[in-house]
C-alpha positions as CSV (number, residue, x, y, z in Angstrom):
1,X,15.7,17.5,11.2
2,X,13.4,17.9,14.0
3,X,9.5,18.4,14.8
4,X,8.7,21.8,16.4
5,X,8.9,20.9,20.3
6,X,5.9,21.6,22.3
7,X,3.7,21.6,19.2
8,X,-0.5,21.8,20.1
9,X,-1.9,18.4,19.5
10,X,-5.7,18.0,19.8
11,X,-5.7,20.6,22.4
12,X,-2.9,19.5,24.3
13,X,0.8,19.3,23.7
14,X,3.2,16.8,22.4
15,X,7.2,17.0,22.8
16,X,8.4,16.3,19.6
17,X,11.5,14.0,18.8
18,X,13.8,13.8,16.3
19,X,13.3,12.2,13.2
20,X,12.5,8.4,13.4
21,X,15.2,5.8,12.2
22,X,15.8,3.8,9.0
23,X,15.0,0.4,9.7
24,X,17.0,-2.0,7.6
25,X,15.7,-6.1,7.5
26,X,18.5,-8.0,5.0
27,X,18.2,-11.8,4.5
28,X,15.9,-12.5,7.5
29,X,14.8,-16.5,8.0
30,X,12.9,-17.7,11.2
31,X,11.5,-20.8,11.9
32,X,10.1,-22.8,15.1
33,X,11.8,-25.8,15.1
34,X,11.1,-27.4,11.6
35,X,8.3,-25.4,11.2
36,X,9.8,-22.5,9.0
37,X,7.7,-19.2,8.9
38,X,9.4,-17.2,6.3
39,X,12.9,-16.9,4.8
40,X,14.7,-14.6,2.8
41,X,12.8,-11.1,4.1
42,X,14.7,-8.2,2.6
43,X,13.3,-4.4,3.0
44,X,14.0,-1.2,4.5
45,X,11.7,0.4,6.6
46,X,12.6,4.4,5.4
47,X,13.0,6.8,8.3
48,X,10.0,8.8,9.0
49,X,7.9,7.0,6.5
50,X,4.7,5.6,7.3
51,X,4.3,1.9,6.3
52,X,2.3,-1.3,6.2
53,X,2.3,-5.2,6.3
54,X,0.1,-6.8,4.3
55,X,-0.8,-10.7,4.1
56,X,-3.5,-14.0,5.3
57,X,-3.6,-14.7,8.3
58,X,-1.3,-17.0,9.8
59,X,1.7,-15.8,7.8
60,X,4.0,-14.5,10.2
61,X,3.5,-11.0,10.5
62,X,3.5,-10.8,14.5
63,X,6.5,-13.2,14.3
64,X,8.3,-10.2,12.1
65,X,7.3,-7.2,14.3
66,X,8.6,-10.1,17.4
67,X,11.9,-9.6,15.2
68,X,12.2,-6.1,14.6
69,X,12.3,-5.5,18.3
70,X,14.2,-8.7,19.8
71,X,11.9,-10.7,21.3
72,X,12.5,-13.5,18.6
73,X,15.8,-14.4,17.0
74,X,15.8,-15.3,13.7
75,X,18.1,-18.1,12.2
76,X,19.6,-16.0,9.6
77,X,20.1,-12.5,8.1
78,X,20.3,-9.3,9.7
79,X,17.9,-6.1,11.5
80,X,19.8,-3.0,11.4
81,X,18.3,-0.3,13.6
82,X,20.4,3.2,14.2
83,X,23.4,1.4,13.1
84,X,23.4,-1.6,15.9
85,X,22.2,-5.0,14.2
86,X,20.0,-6.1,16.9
87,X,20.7,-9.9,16.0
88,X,24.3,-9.7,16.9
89,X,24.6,-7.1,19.9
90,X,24.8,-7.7,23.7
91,X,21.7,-7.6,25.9
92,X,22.6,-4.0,27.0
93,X,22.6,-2.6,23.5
94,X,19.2,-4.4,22.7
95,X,17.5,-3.0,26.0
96,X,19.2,0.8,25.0
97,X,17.6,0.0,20.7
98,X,13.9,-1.2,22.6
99,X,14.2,2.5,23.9
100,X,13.4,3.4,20.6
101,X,10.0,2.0,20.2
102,X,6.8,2.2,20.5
103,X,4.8,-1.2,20.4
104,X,0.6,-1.9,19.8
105,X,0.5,-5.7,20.2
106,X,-2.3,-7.8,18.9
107,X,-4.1,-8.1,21.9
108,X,-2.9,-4.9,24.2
109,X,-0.6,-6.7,25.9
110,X,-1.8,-5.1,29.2
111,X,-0.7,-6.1,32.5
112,X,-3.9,-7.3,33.3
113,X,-3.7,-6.5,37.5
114,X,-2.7,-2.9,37.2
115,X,-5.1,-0.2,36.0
116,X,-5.3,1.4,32.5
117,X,-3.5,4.6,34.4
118,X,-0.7,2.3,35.4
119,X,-0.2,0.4,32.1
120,X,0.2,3.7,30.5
121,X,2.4,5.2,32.7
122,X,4.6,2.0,33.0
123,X,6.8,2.9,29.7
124,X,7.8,6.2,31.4
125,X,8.5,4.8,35.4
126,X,10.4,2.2,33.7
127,X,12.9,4.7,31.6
128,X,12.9,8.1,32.8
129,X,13.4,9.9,35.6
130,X,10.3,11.9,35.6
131,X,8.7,13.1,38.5
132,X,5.0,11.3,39.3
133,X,3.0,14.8,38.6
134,X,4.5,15.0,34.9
135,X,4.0,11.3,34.7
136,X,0.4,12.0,35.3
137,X,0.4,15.1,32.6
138,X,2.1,12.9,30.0
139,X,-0.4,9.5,30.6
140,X,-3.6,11.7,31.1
141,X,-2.6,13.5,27.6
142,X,-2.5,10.0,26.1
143,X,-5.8,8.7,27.5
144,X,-7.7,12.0,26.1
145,X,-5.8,11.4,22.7
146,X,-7.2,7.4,22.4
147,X,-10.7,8.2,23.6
148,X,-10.7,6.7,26.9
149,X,-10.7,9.8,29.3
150,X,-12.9,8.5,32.6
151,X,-11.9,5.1,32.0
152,X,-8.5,5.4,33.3
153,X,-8.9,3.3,36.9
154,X,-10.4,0.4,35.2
155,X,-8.6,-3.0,35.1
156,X,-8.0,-4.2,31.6
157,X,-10.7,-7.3,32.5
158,X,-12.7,-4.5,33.4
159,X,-13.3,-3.0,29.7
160,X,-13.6,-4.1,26.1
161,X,-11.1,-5.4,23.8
162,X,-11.4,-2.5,21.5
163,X,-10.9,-0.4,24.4
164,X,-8.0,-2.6,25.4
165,X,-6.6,-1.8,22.0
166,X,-6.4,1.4,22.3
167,X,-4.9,1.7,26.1
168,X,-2.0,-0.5,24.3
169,X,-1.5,2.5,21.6
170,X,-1.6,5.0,24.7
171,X,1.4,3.0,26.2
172,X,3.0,3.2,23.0
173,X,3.1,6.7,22.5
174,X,4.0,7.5,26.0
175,X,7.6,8.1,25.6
176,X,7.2,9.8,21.9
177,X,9.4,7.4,20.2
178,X,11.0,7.3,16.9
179,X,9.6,3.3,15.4
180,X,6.1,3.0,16.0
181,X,4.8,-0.6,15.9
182,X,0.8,-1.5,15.1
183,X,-0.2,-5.3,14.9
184,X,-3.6,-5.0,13.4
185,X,-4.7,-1.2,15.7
186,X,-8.2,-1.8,13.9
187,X,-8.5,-5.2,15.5
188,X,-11.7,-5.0,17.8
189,X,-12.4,-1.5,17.1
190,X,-15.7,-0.2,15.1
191,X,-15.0,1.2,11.5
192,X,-15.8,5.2,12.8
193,X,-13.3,4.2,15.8
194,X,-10.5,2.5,13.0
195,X,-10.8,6.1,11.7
196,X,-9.8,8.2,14.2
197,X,-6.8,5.7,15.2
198,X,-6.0,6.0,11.7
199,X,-5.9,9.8,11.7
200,X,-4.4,9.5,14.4
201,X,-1.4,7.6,13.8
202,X,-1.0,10.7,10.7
203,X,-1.0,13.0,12.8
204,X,1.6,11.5,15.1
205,X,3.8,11.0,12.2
206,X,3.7,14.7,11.0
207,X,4.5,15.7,14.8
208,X,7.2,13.8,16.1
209,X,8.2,11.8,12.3
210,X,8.8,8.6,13.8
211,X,9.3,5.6,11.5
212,X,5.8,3.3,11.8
213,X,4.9,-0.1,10.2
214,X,1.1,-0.9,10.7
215,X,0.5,-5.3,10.4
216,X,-3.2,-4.7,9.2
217,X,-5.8,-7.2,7.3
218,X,-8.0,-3.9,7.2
219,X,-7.8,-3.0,3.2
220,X,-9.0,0.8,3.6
221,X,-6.0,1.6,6.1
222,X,-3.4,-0.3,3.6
223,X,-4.9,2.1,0.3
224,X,-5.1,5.5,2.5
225,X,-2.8,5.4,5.2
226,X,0.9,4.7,4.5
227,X,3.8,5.3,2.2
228,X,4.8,2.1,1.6
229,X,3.6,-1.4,1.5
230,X,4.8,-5.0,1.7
231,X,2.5,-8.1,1.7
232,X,3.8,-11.6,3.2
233,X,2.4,-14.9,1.1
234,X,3.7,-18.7,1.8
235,X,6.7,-17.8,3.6
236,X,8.1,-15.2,1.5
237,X,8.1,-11.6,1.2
238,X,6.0,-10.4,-2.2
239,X,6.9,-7.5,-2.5
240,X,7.9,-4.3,-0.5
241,X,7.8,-0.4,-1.5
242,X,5.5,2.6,-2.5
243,X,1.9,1.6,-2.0
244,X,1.4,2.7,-5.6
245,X,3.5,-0.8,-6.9
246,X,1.4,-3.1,-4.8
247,X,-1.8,-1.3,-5.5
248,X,-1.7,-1.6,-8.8
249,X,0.1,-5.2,-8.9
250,X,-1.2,-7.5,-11.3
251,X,0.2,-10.7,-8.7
252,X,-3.1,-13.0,-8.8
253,X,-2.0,-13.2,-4.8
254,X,-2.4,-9.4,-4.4
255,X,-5.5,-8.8,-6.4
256,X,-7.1,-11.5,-4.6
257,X,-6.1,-10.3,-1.2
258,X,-7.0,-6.7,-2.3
259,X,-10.4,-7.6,-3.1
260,X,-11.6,-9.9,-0.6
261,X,-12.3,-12.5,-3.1
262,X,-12.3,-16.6,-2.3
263,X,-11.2,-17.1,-6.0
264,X,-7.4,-17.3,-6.3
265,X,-4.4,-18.4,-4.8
266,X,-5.2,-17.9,-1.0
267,X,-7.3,-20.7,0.7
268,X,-8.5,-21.4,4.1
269,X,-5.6,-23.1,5.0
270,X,-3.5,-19.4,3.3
271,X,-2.2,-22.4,0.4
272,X,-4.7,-24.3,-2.3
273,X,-4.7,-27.8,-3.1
274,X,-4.7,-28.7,-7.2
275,X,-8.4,-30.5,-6.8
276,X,-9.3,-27.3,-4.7
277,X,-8.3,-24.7,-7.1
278,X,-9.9,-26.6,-9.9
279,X,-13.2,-26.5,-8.5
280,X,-12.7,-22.8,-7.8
281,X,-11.6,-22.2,-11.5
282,X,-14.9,-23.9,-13.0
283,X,-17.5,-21.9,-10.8
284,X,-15.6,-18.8,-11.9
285,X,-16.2,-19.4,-15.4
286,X,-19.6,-20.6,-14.7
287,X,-20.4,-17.0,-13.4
288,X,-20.5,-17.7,-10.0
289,X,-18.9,-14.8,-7.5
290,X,-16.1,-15.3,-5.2
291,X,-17.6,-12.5,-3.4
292,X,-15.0,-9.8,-3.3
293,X,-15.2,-6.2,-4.0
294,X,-15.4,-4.9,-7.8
295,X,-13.3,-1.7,-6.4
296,X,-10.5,-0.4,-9.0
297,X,-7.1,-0.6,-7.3
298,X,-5.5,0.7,-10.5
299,X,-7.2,4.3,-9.2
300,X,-5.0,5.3,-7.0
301,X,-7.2,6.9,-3.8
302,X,-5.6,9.8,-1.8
303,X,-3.6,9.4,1.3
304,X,-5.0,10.5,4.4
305,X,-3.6,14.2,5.5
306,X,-2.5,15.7,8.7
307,X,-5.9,17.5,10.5
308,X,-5.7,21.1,10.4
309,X,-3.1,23.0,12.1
310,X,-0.6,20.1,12.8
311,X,2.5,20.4,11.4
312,X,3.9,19.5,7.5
313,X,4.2,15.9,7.6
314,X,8.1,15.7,6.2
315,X,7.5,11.9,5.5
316,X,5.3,13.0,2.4
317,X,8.5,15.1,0.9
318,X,10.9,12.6,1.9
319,X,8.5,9.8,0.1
320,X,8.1,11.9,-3.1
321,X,11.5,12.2,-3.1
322,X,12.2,8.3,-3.2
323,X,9.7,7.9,-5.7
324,X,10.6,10.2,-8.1
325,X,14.4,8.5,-7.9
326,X,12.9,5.4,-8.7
327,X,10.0,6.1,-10.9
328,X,11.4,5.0,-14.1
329,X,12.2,1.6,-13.1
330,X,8.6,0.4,-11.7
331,X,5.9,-1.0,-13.4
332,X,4.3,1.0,-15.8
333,X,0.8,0.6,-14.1
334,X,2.5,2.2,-11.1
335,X,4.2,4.8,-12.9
336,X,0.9,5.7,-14.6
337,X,-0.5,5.9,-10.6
338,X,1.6,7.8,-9.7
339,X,2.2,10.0,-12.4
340,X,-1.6,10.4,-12.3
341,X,-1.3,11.6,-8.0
342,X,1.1,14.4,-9.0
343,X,-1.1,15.9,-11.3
344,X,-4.1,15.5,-9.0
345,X,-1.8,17.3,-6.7
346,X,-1.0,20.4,-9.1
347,X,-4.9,20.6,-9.5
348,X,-5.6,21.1,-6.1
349,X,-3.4,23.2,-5.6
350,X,-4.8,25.6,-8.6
351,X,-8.5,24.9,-7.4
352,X,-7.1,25.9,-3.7
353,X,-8.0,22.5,-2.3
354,X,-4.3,21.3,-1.4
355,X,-3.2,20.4,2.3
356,X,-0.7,22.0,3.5
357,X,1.3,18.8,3.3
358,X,0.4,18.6,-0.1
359,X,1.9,22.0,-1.2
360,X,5.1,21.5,0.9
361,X,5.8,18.2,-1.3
362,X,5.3,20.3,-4.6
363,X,7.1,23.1,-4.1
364,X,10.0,20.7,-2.3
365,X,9.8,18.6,-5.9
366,X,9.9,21.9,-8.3
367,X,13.4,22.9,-6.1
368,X,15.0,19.5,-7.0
369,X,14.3,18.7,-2.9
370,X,17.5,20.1,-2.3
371,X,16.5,21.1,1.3
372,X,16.2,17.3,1.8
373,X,20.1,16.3,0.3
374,X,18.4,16.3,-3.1
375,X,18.9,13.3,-5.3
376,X,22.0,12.5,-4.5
377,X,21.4,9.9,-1.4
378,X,21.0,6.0,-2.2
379,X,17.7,5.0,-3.9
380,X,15.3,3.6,-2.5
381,X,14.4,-0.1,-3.0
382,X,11.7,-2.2,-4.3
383,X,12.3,-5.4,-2.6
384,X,10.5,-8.9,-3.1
385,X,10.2,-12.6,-4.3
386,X,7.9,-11.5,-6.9
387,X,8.7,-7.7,-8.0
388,X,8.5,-6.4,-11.7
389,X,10.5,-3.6,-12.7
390,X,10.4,-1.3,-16.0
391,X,13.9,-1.4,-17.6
392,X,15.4,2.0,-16.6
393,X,15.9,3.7,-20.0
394,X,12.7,6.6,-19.7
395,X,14.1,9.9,-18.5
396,X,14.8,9.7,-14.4
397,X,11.1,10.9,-12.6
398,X,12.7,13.5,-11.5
399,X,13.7,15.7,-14.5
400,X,10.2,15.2,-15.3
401,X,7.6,14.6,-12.7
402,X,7.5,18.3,-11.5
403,X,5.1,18.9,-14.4
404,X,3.0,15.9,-13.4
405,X,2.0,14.9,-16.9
406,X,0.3,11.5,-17.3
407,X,2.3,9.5,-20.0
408,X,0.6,9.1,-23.2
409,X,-0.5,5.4,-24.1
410,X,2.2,4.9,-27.1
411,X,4.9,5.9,-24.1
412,X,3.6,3.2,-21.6
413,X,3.3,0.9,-24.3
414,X,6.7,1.1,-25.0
415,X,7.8,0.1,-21.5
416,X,9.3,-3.9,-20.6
417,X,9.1,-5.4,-17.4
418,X,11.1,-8.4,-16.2
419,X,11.8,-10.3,-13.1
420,X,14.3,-8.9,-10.8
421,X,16.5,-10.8,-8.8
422,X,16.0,-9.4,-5.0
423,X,19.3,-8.9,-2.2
424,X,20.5,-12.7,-1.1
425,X,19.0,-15.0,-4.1
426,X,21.7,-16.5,-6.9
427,X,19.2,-16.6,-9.3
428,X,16.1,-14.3,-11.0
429,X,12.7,-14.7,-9.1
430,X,9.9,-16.1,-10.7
431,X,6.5,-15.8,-9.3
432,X,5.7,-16.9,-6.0
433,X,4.3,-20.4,-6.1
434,X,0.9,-21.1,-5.0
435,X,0.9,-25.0,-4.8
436,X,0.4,-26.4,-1.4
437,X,3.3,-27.8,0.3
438,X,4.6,-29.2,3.5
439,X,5.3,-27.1,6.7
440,X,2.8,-24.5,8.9
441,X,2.2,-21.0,9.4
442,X,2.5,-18.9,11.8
443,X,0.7,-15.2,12.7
């Protein structure tokens, strides 16, 4: 399954690969000497999908993206990427997986005595063969695409971190690859800007369907830009899979970070002392705010579409897909969400208001997806120290969520949950623990 090659991309043209890889993370432990960062991480990044990494600062999520592409090595567990685990294979094979990728760093990452033009174009003197005049084409493409046409010659000292930022997504996109990797794209850049990288980074998806994972502390991006979501906390992974189940998680952890509130289980220092938490608890029933927002995550907001006239973005079928194989054993608040997005769906679609995206993942549902292997593939997986699940004994989403019909109250009543016991732990998970303890963090 491949984008159309040579597709027009905000007036200029982009290649078009093939689609991007699973990426599979099973058991994964790191730690800097005695100073362990997290332990246990299990989740599968699906291929093509759009996803993002959640958590306080200072919880390891640069030190996971370090992971995903070699440049740490973790104590245990495995990172399974086109069939090679990266943790056990020779330097060659690692240098031929990196080929794969696409990485945004935290801070650009630029070579800081070479001009933006060069830093850009690095990537493609590095692993192709291209000559210097399509180098040129390719780089200049990028620049126009990130806003930063005329400030090509300029030395990364030269300009300002936001613009930084986005020189280090040019570099990243210059070889169109298949995993796309964002650690925090908004950092440094003005809400408007955030935007258009955000739009952006949709619209590369639905042209060349690479696999992305965006590390962002930027709430808006998390509820309207991917497929899936995991959130880091205290060493562990919370949770991991369709933005809808962390959305609409009732974890104190989540609804805190969600809202931007003081009040709950993060502090300062990401853990809270007993005294601490006290003190915290008694000017919360006194009335006194914590100062987060009063938004409703429950209300599921729309995802962000492809601009007009790019192509169907498959990752939306292939996602609707996974959910509706899975639906029946989420949380009801998350079957509810999403049960509630597919009919929003069918409405636009009657008012005429549906993308084109949108359509294509409707009529792909009402023909059983079978021009994307159907149901019959493996599942996908909720994965987490802290996930809820509905016993699976409602009707598979499937056979049902075609009609998008939100359940009726006495159905979601009658739904259980219980704790799950995620891929490598002996025994069922209990909520995460939010009690300080010994050991740092690390972003």
């Amino acid at each position: 399954m491949c984008a159309i090659p040579g597709r027009l991309f905000w007036g200029f043209r982009l290649e078009g690969t093939a689609v991007g890889v699973e990426v599979s993370v099973s058991g994964l432990t790191k730690s800097f000497g005695s100073q362990n960062i997290w332990r246990d991480v299990s989740l599968t990044l699906p291929a093509g999908e759009v996803n993002s990494l959640l958590g306080p600062s200072g919880t390891g999520k640069s030190v996971f993206l370090k992971t995903l592409i070699g440049l740490l090595h973790p104590e245990q567990g495995s990172v399974i990427i086109d069939g090679t685990d990266i943790t056990q294979c020779s330097a060659r094979e690692l240098y031929e997986i990196r080929k794969l990728f696409g990485v945004l760093f935290q801070d650009g990452a630029l070579f800081g005595s070479m001009s933006l033009y060069d830093n850009i174009a690095f990537p493609l003197r590095e692993h192709t063969k291209k000559k210097e005049s399509e180098i040129r084409r390719i780089v200049m493409e990028k620049v126009e695409m990130v806003g930063l046409l005329g400030a090509e010659d300029k030395l990364p000292g030269e300009i300002s971190g936001g613009m930084r930022k986005r020189a280090g997504l040019a570099r990243a996109l210059v070889l169109d690859p298949q995993i796309i990797l964002c650690d925090e794209p908004d950092s440094g850049l003005d809400p408007v800007r955030t935007a258009y990288i955000s739009q952006l980074l949709i619209d590369i998806n639905a042209n060349i369907d690479a696999t992305i994972l965006i590390v962002t502390h930027n709430i808006n991006i998390a509820r309207t830009i991917p497929d899936n979501i995991g959130m880091l906390f205290r060493k562990e992974l919370v949770m991991f899979g369709p933005r809808e189940v962390l959305l609409t998680s009732e974890q104190p952890v989540v609804k805190q970070f969600l809202a931007g509130d003081r009040f709950g289980p993060i502090g300062m220092s990401e853990e809270k002392d007993e005294a601490v938490a006290k003190a915290e608890a008694e000017m919360q029933a006194a009335g006194i705010s914590g100062g987060g927002t009063k938004d409703d995550f429950s209300e599921i907001i729309a995802q962000v579409q492809p601009n007009p006239g790019m192509p169907v973005r498959k990752a939306a079928i292939r996602h609707r897909r996974n959910v509706e194989q899975i639906l029946h054993t989420l949380p009801t608040s998350a079957q509810v969400a999403i049960r509630n997005n597919f009919a929003q769906d069918e409405r636009d679609i009657a008012e005429g208001n549906a993308s084109d995206t949108t359509i294509a993942a409707v009529e792909a549902a009402r023909n059983g997806f079978a021009e994307y292997g159907g149901f019959d593939g493996a599942p996908m997986t909720v994965t987490g120290n802290s996930v809820e699940t509905t016993v699976p004994h409602q009707v598979p989403a499937h056979a049902a969520a075609t009609a998008a019909v939100t359940p009726s109250a006495e159905r979601a009543a009658e739904q259980s949950t219980e704790w799950v016991t995620p891929a490598g732990n002996d025994s069922p998970t209990q909520p995460i623990s939010t009690t300080k303890d010994s050991g740092g963090t690390q972003g």
